[in-house]
N, C-alpha and C positions, 0 to 999 in steps of 0.2 A: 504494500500500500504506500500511497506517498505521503511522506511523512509530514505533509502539514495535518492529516490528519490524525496522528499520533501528538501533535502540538494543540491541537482541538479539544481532543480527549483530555490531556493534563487541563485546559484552561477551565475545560468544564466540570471538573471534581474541585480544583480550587473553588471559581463560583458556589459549590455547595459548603464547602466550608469555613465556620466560620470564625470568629476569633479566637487565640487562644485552643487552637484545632489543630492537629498534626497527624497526618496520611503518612507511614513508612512501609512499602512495598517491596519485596525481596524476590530480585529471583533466583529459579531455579539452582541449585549446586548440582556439579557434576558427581554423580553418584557408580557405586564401585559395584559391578558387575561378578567378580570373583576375582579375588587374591589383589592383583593391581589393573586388571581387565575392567574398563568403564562401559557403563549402560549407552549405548547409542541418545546422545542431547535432546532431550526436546525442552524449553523454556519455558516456566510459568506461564499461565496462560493470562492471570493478573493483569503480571508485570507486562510481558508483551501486550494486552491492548492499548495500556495505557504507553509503552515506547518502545516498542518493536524492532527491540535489540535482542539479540538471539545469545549475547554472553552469559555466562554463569555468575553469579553471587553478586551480580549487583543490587544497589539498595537506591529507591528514588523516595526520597524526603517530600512534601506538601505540603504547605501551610497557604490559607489565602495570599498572603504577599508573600508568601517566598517557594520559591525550589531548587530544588538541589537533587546530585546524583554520587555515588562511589560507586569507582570501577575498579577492574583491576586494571595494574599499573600495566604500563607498555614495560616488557619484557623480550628483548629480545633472543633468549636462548629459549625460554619457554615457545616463543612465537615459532620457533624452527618445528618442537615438536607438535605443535598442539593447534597453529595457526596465528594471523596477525589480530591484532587484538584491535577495538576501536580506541583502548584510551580517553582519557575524562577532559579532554578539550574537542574534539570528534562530538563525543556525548552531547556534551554542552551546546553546542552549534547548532547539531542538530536538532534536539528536544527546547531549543531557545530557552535555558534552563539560566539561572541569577547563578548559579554557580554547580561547579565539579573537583570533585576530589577523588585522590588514589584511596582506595580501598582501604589501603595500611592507616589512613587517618582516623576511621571510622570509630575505634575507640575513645580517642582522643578529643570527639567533637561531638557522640551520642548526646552527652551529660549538658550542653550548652544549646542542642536541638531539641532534646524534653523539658530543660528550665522553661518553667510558666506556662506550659503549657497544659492544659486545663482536661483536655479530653485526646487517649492517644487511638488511633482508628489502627488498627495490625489483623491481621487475619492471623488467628490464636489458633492453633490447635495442628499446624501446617508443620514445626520444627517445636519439640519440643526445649530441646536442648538452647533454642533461642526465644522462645518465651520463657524459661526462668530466666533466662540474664537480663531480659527487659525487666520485668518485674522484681530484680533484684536493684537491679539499677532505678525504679522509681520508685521501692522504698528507700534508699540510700540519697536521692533528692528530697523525699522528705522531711529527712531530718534538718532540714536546713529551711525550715517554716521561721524559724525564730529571726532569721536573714533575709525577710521579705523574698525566699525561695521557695517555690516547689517544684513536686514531677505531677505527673501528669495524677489529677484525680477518680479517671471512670478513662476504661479501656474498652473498647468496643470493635467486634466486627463491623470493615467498612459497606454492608449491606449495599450500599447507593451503589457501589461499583457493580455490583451484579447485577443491581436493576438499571442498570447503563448496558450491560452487557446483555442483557433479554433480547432488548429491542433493536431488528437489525436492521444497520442502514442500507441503500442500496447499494453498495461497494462491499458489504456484508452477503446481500443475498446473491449479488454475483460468485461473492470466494464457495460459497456454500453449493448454487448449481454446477460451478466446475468439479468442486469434490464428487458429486453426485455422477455428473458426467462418466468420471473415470471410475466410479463406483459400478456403473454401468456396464462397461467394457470388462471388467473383470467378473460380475457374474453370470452375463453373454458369455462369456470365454465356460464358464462350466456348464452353462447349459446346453453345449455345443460338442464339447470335448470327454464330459465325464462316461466313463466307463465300466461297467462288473469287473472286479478286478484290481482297480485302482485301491491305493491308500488315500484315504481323508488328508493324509499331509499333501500328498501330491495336490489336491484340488485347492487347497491352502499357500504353496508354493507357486500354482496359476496366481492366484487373487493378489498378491503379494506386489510378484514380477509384473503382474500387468500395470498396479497403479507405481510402481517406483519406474515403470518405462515412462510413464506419461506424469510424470513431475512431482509426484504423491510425495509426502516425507513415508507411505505405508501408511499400512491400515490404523485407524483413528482408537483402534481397541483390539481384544487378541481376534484372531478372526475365528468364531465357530464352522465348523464344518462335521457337522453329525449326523451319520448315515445312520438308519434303523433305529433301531432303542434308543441310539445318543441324544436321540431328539428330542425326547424325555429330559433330558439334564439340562437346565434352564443357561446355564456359563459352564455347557460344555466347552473345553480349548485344549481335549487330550491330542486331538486329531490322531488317529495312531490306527484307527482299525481299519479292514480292509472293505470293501463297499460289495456287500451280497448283490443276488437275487432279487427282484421285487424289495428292497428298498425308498422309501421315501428318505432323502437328502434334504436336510434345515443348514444354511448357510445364512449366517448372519455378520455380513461385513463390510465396512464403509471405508474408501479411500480418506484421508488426511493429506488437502495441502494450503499452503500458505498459512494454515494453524485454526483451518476449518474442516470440521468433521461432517463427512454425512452418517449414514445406522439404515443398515438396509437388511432384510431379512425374506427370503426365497427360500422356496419349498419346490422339488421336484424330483421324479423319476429316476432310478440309479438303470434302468431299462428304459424301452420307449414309452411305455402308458402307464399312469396309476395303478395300483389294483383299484376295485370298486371300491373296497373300504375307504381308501386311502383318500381317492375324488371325493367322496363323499363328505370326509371330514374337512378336505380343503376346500369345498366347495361352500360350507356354512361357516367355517373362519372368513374367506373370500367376503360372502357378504356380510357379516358383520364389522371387517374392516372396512369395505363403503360406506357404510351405514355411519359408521364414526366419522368417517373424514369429510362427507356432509355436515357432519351438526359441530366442522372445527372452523368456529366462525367467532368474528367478534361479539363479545359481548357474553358468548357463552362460557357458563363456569367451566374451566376444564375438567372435574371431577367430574360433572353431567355425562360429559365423553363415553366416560369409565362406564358407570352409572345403565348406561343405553348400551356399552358393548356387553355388562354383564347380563340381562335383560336376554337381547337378540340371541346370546349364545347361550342361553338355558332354554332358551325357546325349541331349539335347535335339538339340543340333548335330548328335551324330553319327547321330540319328535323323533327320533333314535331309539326311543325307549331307555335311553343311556342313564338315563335319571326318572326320577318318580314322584308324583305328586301338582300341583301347582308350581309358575315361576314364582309365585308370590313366598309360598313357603321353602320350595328350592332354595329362594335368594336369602332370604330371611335367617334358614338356620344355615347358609354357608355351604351345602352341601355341593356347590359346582366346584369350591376350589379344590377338589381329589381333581378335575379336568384343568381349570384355570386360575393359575395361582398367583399370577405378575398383575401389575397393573397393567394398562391401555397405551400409556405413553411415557413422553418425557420431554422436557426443554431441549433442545440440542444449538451446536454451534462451534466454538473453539473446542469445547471437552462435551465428548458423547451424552453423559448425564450434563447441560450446560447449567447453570448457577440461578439464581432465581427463586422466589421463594412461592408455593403450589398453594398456602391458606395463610387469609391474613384477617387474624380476631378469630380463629376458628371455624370462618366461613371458604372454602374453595374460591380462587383467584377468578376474575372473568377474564378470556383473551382477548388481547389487543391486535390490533395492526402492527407486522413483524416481529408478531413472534414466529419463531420455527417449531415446532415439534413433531415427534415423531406418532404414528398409531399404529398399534403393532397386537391386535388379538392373536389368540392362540389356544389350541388344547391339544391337552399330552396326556398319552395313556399307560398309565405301567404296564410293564413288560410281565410284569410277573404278578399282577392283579386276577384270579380267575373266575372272577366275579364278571369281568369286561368280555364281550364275545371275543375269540380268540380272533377273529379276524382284525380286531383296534388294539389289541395290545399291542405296545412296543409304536406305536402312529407316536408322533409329534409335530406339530405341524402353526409356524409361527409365520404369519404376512407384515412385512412392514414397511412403511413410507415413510418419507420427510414432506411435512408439509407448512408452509406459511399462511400465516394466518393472512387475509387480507377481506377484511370484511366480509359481507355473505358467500364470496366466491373462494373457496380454498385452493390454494395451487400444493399440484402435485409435484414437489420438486426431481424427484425418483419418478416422474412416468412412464419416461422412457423404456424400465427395466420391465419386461414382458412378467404379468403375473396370473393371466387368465389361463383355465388349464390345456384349452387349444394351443396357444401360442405357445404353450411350453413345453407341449405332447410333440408339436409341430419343430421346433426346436433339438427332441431329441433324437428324431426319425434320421 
């Protein structure tokens, strides 16, 4: 993105706070893979909307009139291994920030950035190791009340930042249908390719290489790929078994680029057709995911969603004979979650689950215009249930889209990705 808009961003968090207020924002550290082997970088996600610097351990400071940034120093033997570093004059330029400092200061200058200041805004709960030394450090400004000093009195999650992050701009909703795009391309590639025979990794190893060919940083989460039974296991990511006979394939996975996630979830054939059983169950999740992504409109509570997918998909059951009784008392004493046990959705955007908060006063959130989120019904049968006709045992079967909110009409970000069971039977021929 270009970076006036990362200079937007800071000006409009200052605007919200107010005096006597201080925003400190960290990001990411590079973290140890095994022994001295490092996890592949990805950056706070935070930290990068707010300045879209992709280094590790930096900290950007806030106050209405002031900001500031610590980086790490230019280093140049470290730069040989590791790469060139932007350096806190770089930083500063860019983010038109009042000032920048080497990293190595940062001790040195905490204690003089929380004097007087009133309320400290930190996302707690992220590093534990660096919320006691904050908290040690503003008791230890307190003692110095008697010197017309203090630290900060009332420490709080900066909540505004996430509700800045809900709502996406359109520079936003572009990064998010590219992700989608190439999200595309990689699950086309298995519904084209997949084979009896095949390992779950290999189909996992397509979805990978496809979005890192096409610019992806990889997939935005692990990628599920669960043939048969696996599909039962709600954050299957063993990938490991080998793909039967008559199989139904749940593949849940979304390209990651520019530090925009799509969440996509496809159901289909490990041969060319369904069994009956299998259509049939995909055929009543099918419509009850339309049925949702119809009522994802402004103004509606997003719990409603939920609400209406559980509904339609006990309606369904009980047409099945899979359940018994009324939906009224179905829903009431809980008896569909042995089939559906997830919720219907979620926020999405930078991070798969995106930030945001679903009830507020105890009441369910209404949607706005831009938000993204995802609808994703589904029902799973145990394998070893023999209460269930034997023909749905071991079925799993999850539908999911991304979709933006934008008044009564909802766009399908994900429509591209073929999910009707023609097009996918067609697909495997």
């Amino acid at each position: 993105m270009d970076q006036s808009i990362f200079r937007k961003r800071i000006r409009n968090v200052q605007d919200l706070l107010k005096e006597s207020e201080v925003l400190l924002l960290f990001a990411a550290p590079q973290r140890i893979r095994n022994r001295d082997v490092e996890y592949k970088f990805r950056q706070d996600s935070d930290y990068y909307y707010l300045t879209g610097i992709e280094e590790e351990d930096g900290i950007l400071v806030l106050r209405r009139d002031y900001s500031a940034h610590f980086a790490l120093p230019k280093d140049k033997e470290r730069e040989i291994w590791t790469g060139i570093r932007l350096g806190k004059d770089e930083i500063k330029n860019r983010l038109e920030l009042d000032e920048s400092f080497s990293l190595e200061e940062w001790d040195a200058r905490i204690h003089q950035i929380l004097t007087n200041q009133f309320t400290l805004y930190h996302f707690f709960g992220k590093d534990k190791e660096r919320d006691a030394k904050l908290l040690e450090l503003i008791s230890t400004l307190n003692l110095r009340l008697r010197e017309g000093k203090f630290g900060p009195q009332r420490w709080e999650i900066p909540n505004f930042l996430h509700e800045m992050r809900m709502f996406k701009t359109p520079e936003e909703i572009e990064k998010l249908k590219e992700s989608s795009r190439i999200t595309a391309l990689g699950h086309e590639r298995l519904f084209r390719e997949t084979r009896v025979g095949m390992y779950e990794f290999e189909l996992e190893s397509i979805l990978e290489s496809e979005y890192l060919k096409h610019g992806a940083w990889g997939g935005g989460y692990g990628h599920i790929v669960a043939a048969g039974k696996n599909a039962t296991i709600l954050h299957y990511t063993t990938n490991r078994a080998k793909i039967g006979e008559n199989e139904a394939i749940l593949v849940d996975s979304g390209a990651e680029k520019d530090y925009y996630t799509a969440d996509v979830t496809r159901v289909f054939p490990s041969g060319k057709k369904f069994t009956a059983e299998q259509r049939t169950i995909y055929e009543l999740v099918l419509d009850a995911q339309k049925r949702a992504i119809e009522e994802t409109k402004a103004g509606v509570e997003f719990n409603f969603v939920h609400e209406k997918t559980i509904h339609n998909l006990v309606l369904g059951l009980l047409d099945l004979k899979l359940l018994k009784g009324t939906a009224a008392e179905v829903i009431e004493k809980g008896e569909y979650r042995r089939f559906y046990m997830h919720r219907t959705g979620h926020y999405l955007g930078m991070d798969v689950h995106d930030v945001g908060r679903y009830f507020e006063n105890g009441k369910s959130k209404p949607m706005k215009d831009g938000l993204v989120v995802t609808v994703e019904p589904g029902l799973y049968f145990d394998p070893t249930d023999e209460t269930i006709p034997a023909g749905f045992r071991g079925i799993g079967v999850r539908i999911e889209d991304d979709i933006l909110v934008n008044g009564n009409s909802p766009v399908v970000l994900t429509s591209m990705i073929a999910k009707e069971v023609d097009d996918i039977e067609a697909m495997r021929s």
